[in-house]
C-alpha positions as CSV (number, residue, x, y, z in Angstrom):
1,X,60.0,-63.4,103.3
2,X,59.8,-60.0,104.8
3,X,63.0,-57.5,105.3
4,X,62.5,-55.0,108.3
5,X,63.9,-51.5,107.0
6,X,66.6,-50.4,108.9
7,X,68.6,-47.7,107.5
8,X,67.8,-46.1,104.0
9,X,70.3,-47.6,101.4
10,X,71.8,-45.4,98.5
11,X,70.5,-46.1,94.8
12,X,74.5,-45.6,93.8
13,X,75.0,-49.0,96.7
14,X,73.1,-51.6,94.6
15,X,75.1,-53.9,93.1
16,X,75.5,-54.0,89.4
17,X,74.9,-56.7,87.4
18,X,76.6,-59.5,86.1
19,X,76.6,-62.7,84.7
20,X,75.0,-64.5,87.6
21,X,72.5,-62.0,88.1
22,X,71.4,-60.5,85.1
23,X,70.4,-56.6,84.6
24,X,66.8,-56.0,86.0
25,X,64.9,-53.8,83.6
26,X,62.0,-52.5,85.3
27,X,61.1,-51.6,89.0
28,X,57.9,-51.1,90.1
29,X,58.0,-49.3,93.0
30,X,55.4,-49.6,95.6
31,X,53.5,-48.3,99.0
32,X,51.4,-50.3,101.2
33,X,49.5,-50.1,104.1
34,X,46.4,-51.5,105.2
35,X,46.0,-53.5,101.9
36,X,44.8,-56.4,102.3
37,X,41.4,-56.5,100.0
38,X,43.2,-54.9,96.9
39,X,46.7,-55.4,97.0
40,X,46.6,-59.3,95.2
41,X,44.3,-57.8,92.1
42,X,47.2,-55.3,91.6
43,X,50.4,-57.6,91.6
44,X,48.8,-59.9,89.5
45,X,48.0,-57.2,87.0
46,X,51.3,-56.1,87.4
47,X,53.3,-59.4,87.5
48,X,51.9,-60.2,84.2
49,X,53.4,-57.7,82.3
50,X,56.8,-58.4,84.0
51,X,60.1,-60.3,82.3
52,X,61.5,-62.8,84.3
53,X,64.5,-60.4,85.8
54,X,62.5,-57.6,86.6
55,X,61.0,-56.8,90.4
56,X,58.5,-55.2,92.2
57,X,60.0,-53.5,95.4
58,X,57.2,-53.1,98.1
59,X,57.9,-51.5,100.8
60,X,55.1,-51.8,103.6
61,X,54.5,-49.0,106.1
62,X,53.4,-51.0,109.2
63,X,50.4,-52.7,108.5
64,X,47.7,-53.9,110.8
65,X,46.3,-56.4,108.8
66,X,47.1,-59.4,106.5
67,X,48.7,-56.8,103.8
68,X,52.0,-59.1,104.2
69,X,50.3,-62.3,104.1
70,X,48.5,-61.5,101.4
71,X,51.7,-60.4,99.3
72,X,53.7,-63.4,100.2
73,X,50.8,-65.9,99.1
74,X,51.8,-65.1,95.8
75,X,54.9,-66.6,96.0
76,X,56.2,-64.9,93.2
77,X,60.2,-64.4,93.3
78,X,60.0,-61.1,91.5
79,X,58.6,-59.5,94.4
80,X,60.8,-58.1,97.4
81,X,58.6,-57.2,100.8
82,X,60.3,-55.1,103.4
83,X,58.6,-53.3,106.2
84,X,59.0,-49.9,108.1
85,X,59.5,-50.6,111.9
86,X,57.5,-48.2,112.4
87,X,54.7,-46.2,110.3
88,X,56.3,-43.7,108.3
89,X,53.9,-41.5,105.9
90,X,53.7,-42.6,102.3
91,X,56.3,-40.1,101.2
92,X,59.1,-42.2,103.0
93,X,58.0,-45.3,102.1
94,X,57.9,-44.5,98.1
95,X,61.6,-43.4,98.7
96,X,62.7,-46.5,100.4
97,X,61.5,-48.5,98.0
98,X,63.0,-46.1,95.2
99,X,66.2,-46.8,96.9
100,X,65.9,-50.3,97.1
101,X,65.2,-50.2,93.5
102,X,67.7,-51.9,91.0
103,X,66.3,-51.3,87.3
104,X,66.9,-49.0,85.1
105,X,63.4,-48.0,84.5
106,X,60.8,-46.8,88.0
107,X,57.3,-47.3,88.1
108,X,55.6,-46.0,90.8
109,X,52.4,-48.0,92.1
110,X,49.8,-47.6,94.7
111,X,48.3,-50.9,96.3
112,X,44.9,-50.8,95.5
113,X,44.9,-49.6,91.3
114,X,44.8,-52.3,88.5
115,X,47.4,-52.2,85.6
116,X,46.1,-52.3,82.4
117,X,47.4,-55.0,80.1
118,X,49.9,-53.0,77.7
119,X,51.0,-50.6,80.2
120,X,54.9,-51.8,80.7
121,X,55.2,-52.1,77.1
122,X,53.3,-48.7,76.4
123,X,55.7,-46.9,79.0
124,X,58.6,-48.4,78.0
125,X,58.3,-47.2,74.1
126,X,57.8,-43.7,75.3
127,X,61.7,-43.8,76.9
128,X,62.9,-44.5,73.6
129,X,62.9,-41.2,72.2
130,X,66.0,-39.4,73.0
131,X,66.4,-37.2,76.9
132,X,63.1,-39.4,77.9
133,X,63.9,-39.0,81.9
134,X,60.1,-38.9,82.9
135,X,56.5,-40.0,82.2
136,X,53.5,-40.0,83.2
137,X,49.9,-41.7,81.1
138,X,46.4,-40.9,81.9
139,X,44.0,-43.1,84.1
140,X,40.8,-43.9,84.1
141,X,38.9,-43.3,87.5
142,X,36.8,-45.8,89.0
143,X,34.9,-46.7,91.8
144,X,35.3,-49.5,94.2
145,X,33.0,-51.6,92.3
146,X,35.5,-50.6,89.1
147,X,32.5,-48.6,87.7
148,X,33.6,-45.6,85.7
149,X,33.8,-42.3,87.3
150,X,35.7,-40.4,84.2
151,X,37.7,-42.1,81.4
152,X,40.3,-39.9,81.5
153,X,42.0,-38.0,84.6
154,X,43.9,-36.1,82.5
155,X,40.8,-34.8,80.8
156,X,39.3,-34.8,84.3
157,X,42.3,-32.6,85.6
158,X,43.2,-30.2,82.4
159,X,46.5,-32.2,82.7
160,X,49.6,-30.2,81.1
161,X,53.0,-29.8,81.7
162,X,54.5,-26.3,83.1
163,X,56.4,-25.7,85.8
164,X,54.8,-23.0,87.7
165,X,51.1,-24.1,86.3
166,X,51.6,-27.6,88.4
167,X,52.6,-25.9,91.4
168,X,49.3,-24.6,92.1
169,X,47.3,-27.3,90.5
170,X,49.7,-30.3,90.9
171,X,48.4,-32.8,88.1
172,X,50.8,-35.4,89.0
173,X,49.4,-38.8,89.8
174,X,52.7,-41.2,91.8
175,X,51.0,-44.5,90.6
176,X,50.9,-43.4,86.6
177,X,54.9,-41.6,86.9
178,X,58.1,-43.9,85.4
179,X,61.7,-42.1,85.4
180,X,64.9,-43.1,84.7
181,X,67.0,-44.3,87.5
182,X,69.4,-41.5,86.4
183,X,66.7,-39.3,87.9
184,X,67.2,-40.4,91.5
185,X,69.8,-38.0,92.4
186,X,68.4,-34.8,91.9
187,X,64.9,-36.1,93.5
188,X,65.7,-37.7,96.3
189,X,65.9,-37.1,99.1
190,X,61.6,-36.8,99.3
191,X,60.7,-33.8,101.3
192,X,59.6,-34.8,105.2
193,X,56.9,-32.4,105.2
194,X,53.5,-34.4,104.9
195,X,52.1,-31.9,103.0
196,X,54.6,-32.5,100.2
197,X,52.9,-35.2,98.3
198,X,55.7,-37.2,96.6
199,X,54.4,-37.2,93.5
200,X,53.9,-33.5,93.6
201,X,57.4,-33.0,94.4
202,X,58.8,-35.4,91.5
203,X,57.2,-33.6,89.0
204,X,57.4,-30.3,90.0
205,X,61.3,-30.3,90.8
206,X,61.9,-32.7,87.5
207,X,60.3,-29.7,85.7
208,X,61.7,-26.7,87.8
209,X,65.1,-28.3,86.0
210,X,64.1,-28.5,82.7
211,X,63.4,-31.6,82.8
212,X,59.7,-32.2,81.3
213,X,57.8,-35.2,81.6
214,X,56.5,-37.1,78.7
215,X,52.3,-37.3,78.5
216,X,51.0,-40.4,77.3
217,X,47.2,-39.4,76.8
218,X,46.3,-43.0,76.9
219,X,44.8,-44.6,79.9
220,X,46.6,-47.5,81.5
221,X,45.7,-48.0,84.5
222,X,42.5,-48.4,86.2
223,X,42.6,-45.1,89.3
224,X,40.4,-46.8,91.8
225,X,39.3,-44.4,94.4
226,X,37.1,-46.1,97.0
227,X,36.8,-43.3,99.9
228,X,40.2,-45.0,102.0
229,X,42.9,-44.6,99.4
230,X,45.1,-41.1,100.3
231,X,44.3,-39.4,97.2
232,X,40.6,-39.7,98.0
233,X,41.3,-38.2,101.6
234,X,43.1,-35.6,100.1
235,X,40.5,-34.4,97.1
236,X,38.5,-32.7,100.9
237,X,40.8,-31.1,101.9
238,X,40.2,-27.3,103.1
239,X,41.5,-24.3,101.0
240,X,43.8,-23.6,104.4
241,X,45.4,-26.7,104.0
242,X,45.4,-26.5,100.1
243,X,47.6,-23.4,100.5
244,X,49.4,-24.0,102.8
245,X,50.3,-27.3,101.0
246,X,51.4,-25.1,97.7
247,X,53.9,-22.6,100.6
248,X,55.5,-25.9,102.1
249,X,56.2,-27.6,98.5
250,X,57.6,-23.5,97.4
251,X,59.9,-23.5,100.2
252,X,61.1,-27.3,99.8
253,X,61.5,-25.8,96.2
254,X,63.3,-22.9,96.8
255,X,65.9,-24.0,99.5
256,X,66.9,-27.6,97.5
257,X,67.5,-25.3,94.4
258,X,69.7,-22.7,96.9
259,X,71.9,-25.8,96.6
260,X,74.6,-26.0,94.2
261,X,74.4,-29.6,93.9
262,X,70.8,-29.9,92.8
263,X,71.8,-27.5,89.8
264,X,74.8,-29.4,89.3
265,X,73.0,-32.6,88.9
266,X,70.2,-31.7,86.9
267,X,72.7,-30.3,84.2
268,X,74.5,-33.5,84.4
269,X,71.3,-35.7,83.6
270,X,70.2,-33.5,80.9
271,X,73.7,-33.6,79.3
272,X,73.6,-37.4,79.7
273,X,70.6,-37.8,77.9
């Protein structure tokens, strides 16, 4: 069954849990739109990695096609399908469904990658370590036929942690990111701007507060980049649009940190953890 987004809830108005409903660990997190050849392949490669009280939240912007049909023949309880009214850019539909989350754990997930088997597991050890808020592994890119373009995108992408270093080159990959739910106040709201790439912003602002995110250098998923997908689209981009994509994340930057609260809250998550 699909829920038509209406208003976007609060992460701090999900219900806790209790004896009835037990505590969901994980939440996957994802996007959709115009899936309808890939998005099966990836649930199922998610799904089995999955406990039985965990979810994947997918939140669809508007398809066209049989994205929704193709979801629901699963018929897997785990997974809750809600759909923009309208299409909204993939920046508002990650935060819906980050909203909509309950676990305690995020992973983000495009529609069209496959999940490699120890993924979940591999993630989930790297939160252990103490002040853990976020992490992101390596991929290995692949065509649509799943033949290897480069083993490693990190490799691929000089991938490195630094604040000021990412906003110019912006490393960060949205379907290989996990936070902490605790992290959802100082990120959200998303920047509106399209040229904001979520991702971009997540680990940027995480790291503009100290917050760094953990590196696994271990490939666990399979990036599948097939000409359609956005980050394909985006790798042409013109050098006008490049920098003027670096200004509009810099200003998002600099007036959400003008705020009080944003400080505020990122002192309070690193004190927490």
């Amino acid at each position: 069954m699909t829920t038509q987004v209406s208003s976007g809830p609060n992460p701090a108005d999900q219900p806790a849990a209790s004896p009835e409903m037990p505590a969901v660990l994980n939440s996957v997190c994802m996007a959709t739109y115009n899936g309808e050849r890939f998005v099966q392949r990836q649930l199922v490669s998610i799904l089995s990695q999955l406990g039985p009280h965990d979810e994947v939240v997918v939140v669809d912007d508007h398809s066209r096609d049989g994205t929704l049909n193709a979801i629901e023949d699963l018929a897997d309880s785990r997974i809750r399908v809600y759909q923009n009214p309208v299409n909204l850019g993939v920046a508002t539909t990650f935060e819906t469904a980050m909203k909509l989350s309950t676990g305690d754990l995020l992973f983000l997930s495009d529609q069209d990658d496959i999940w490699l088997p120890h993924k979940v597991a591999t993630v989930r050890k790297a939160f252990e370590s103490a002040g853990t808020q976020l992490v992101m592994h390596d991929s290995c890119v692949v065509d649509a036929e799943l033949n290897v373009i480069t083993p490693s995108y990190f490799a691929w992408r000089k991938t490195q942690t630094g604040a000021i270093r990412n906003l110019l080159l912006n490393p960060y990959q949205g379907c290989c990111l996990a936070m902490r739910r605790t992290l959802l106040p100082l990120l959200l709201p998303l920047p509106k701007s399209r040229r904001v790439l979520h991702d971009w912003w997540i680990g940027v602002h995480a790291e503009f507060h100290g917050i760094r995110p953990v590196l696994i250098a271990e490939p666990l998923i399979k990036f599948v980049r097939h000409g359609k997908n956005t980050s394909s689209m985006l790798e042409q981009r013109k050098t006008y649009d490049k920098v003027m994509d670096r200004a509009a994340i810099a200003i998002e930057l600099a007036l959400r940190n003008l705020q009080g609260d944003a400080v505020a809250t990122s002192r309070k998550i690193r004190r927490a953890s």
